[in-house]
C-alpha positions, 0 to 999 in steps of 0.5 A: 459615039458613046449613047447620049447622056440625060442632063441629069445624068451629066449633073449626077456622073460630075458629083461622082468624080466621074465624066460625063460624054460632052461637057455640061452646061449651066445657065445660071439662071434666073429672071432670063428664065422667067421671062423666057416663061412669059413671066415677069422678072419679080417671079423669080423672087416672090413666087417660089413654084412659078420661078421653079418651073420656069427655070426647069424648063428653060434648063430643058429648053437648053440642054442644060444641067437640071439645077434650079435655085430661089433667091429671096432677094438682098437675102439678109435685109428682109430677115432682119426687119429691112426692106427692099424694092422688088424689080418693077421692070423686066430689066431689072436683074435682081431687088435692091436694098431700100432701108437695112435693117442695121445702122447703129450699134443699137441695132446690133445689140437689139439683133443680138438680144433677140434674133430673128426666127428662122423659120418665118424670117424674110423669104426663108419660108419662100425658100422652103416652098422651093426647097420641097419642089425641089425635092419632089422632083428629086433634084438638088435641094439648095439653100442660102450658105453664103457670102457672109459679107454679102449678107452683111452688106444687105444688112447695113448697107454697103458703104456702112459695112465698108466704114465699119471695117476701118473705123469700127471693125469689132461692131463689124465682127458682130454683125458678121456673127448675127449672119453666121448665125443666122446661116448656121441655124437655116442650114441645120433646119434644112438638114432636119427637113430634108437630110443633109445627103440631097443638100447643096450649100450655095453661095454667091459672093459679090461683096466679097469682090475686090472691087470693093474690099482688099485681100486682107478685109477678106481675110480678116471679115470673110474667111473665118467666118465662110469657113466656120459655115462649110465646115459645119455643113459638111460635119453635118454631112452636106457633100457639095458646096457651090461657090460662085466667086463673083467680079475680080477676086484673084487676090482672094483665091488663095484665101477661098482654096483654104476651105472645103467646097465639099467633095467635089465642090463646084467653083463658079468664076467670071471672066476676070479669073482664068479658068487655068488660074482656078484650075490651079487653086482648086484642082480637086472641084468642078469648075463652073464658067466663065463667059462674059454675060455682058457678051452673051448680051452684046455679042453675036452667036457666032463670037459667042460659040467661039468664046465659049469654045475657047473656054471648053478648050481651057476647062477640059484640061482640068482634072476635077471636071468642067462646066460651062457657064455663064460668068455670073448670071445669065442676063435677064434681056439676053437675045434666046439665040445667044443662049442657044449658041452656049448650048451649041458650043458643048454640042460640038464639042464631045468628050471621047 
């Protein structure tokens, strides 16, 4: 048997192109660790160094790659004059959209006029505190680089954005542009504070699904304006972009194989896309997945190993590297030996 790899070795050897001595594990997750950590859920989203730590050492408790991220929550809302409802119980994943900052034209026009600061708007500040604990213990410093209809849809609601698409897509176009922008700005300050060599861009786009916009809403809202933001990180000299290509999207994929996830790039999918299918469109990325969380929550270990057996058998095959993954986040409520399970399926199954 080859000597045992440190996970950060494994994380640090798949951005190189080059394999690791068994196939990673990311656990994707978030309020899980926190209360893994006997915290509550809402840690994960005001807290900055106790979400950090506690995902750290759930990572640790695992076995799994070392990469910790901060979500300021409904990102998009709060940094525009929104508000949202931060989670009250530990079963609530993730905070939620009370007022959006954008429901007319004149809110449009007044954003346009004066946008926010980036520096101070929201939870970006939040994500700078997180950003640095990151850097102080050399791993990936991530920050916020979409899905720009995500952001959007936490700045005017989703069924507003949706509305806006069929009866006033040119008012959409700006508000696309104001998070753009807004994306664009962040990502450059975070280059002049850290350099861009330890950044890594991630973005997890759940509006973007096509259970709720068509291919072609994709093309027209999301595309150009997703691939103006990879494209500067990496003139920038970003070299990695997470994407986490969320719900069902396989009417996408061809749209999200136009732009550069960076070299590799790593490319998270969930159990509506098959790992063969997105070995196909991005042969030259990390593939991140895909266990269903609703089975890690449901199932017992023994189904679940199975499960994410058959996904190790499928993702070895790909060329640009494998990951296995929960399919999207990691649930909050997940039963610990559920999560072990996982960390038993890449145990047992060695890379020679």
């Amino acid at each position: 048997m080859k000597p045992r790899m440190a996970d950060k070795e494994r994380l640090d050897g798949l951005l190189r192109r080059q394999p690791p001595d068994r196939v990673p594990l990311f656990l994707a997750s978030l309020g899980f660790s926190l209360r893994n950590m006997g915290h509550p859920v809402v840690r994960a989203y005001d807290d900055p160094e106790t979400s950090f730590l506690a995902q750290v050492r759930t990572n640790e408790m695992y076995g799994a790659i070392p990469v910790a991220r901060f979500v300021g929550g409904a990102f998009g809302a709060r940094e525009f004059g929104g508000e949202v409802r931060m989670p009250r119980e530990d079963i609530e994943m993730a905070p939620s959209l009370l007022h959006p900052p954008v429901t007319s034209e004149a809110d449009v026009e007044r954003l346009e006029q004066n946008p926010p600061d980036v520096r101070v708007a929201g939870s970006v500040p939040l994500y700078m505190v997180f950003s640095r604990m990151q850097a102080r213990h050399d791993l990936p410093v991530t920050f916020f680089a979409g899905g720009v209809l995500t952001m959007v849809g936490n700045m005017c609601g989703v069924e507003r954005m949706c509305r806006w698409m069929l009866k006033t897509p040119s008012l959409l176009h700006r508000v696309c542009r104001l998070a753009t922008d807004f994306i664009l700005t962040k990502m450059r300050h975070w280059v002049e504070t850290f350099g861009a060599r330890r950044l890594l861009g991630w973005n997890t786009a759940a509006t973007e699904s096509n259970q709720i916009i068509s291919p072609n809403q994709f093309q027209t809202f999301a595309l150009p304006y997703q691939r103006e933001i990879y494209r500067l990180g990496q003139t920038l000299g970003i070299p990695h972009f997470y994407t986490h290509i969320c719900g069902e999207q396989n009417a996408n994929l061809a749209y999200w194989a136009q732009m550069s996830h960076g070299d590799p790039g790593l490319i998270s999918f969930g159990p509506e896309i098959r790992i063969e299918t997105a070995s196909r469109t991005f042969p030259n990325d990390v593939l991140l997945g895909n266990v269903s969380p609703t089975s890690i929550q449901l199932s017992t270990p023994g189904e679940i190993r199975r499960t994410a057996a058959a996904c190790i058998k499928s993702g070895r095959r790909h060329p640009g590297g494998f990951v296995l993954a929960p399919g999207c986040e990691l649930p909050v409520t997940a039963p610990p030996e559920n999560v072990r399970a996982l960390e038993q399926a890449v145990e047992e199954a060695w890379v020679f």
